[in-house]
C-alpha positions as CSV (number, residue, x, y, z in Angstrom):
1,X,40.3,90.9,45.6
2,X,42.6,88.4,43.7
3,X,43.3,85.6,46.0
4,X,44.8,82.0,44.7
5,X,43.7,78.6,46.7
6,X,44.4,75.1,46.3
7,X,41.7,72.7,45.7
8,X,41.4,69.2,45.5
9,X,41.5,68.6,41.0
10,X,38.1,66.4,41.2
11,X,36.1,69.7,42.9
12,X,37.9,72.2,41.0
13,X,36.4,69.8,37.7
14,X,33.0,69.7,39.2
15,X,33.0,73.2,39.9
16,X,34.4,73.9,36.7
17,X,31.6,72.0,35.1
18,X,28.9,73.5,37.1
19,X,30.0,77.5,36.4
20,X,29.9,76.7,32.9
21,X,26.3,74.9,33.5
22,X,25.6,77.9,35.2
23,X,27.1,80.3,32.9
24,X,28.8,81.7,35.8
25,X,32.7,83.1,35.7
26,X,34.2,80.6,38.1
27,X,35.4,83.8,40.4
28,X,31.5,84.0,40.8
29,X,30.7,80.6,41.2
30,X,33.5,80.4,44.0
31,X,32.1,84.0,45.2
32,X,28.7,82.4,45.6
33,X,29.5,79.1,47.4
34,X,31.1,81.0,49.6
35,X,28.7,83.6,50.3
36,X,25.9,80.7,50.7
37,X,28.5,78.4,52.7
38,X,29.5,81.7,54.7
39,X,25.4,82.1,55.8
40,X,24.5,78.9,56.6
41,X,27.2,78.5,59.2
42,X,25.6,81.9,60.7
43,X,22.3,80.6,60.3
44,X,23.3,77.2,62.2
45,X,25.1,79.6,65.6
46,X,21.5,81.5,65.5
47,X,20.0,78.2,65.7
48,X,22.4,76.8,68.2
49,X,21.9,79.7,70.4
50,X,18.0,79.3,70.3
51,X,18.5,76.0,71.0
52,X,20.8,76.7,73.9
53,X,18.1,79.5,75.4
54,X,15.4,76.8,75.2
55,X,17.4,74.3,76.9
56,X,18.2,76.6,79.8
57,X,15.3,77.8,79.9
58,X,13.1,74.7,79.4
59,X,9.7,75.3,76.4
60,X,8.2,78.2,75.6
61,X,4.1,78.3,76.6
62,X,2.7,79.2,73.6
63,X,-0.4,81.7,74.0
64,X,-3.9,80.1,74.0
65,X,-4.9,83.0,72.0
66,X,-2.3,83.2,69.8
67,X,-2.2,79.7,68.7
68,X,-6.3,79.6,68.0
69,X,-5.2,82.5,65.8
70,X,-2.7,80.2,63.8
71,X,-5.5,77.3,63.6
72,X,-8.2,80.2,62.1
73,X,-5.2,80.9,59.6
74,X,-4.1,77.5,58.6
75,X,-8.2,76.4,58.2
76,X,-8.3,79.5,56.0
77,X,-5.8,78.6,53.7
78,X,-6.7,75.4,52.8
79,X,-5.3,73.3,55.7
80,X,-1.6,74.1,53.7
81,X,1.0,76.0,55.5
């Protein structure tokens, strides 16, 4: 969809500069901030509402069982995560 926006001229140089750096059309360089920019803010209300169930709901007990488990793993990889 064709759409036309005003931008401030310093970002529309930077992002000018960056497509070209990119060798992106700067329809997709705009196409992709936004996509990225659209996800994140999702990504930040999923975290929010995690955040909001723990507080309600005070910690989560992890299992005994389940976090030897984790320990095995992490000593079997090398200590790295």
């Amino acid at each position: 969809m064709k759409t036309a926006i005003s931008i401030p001229d310093d970002l529309f140089l930077a992002a000018e500069k960056v497509a070209e750096e990119l060798k992106l059309s700067r329809s997709a360089l705009y196409a992709k901030a936004l996509r990225e920019h659209l996800e994140r803010l999702k990504d930040e209300a999923i975290t929010a509402q995690i955040n909001a169930a723990i507080a309600e709901d005070g910690p989560i007990e992890a299992d005994p069982a389940f976090l030897h488990q984790m320990r095995r793993q992490f000593e079997r990889d090398g200590g790295k995560w």
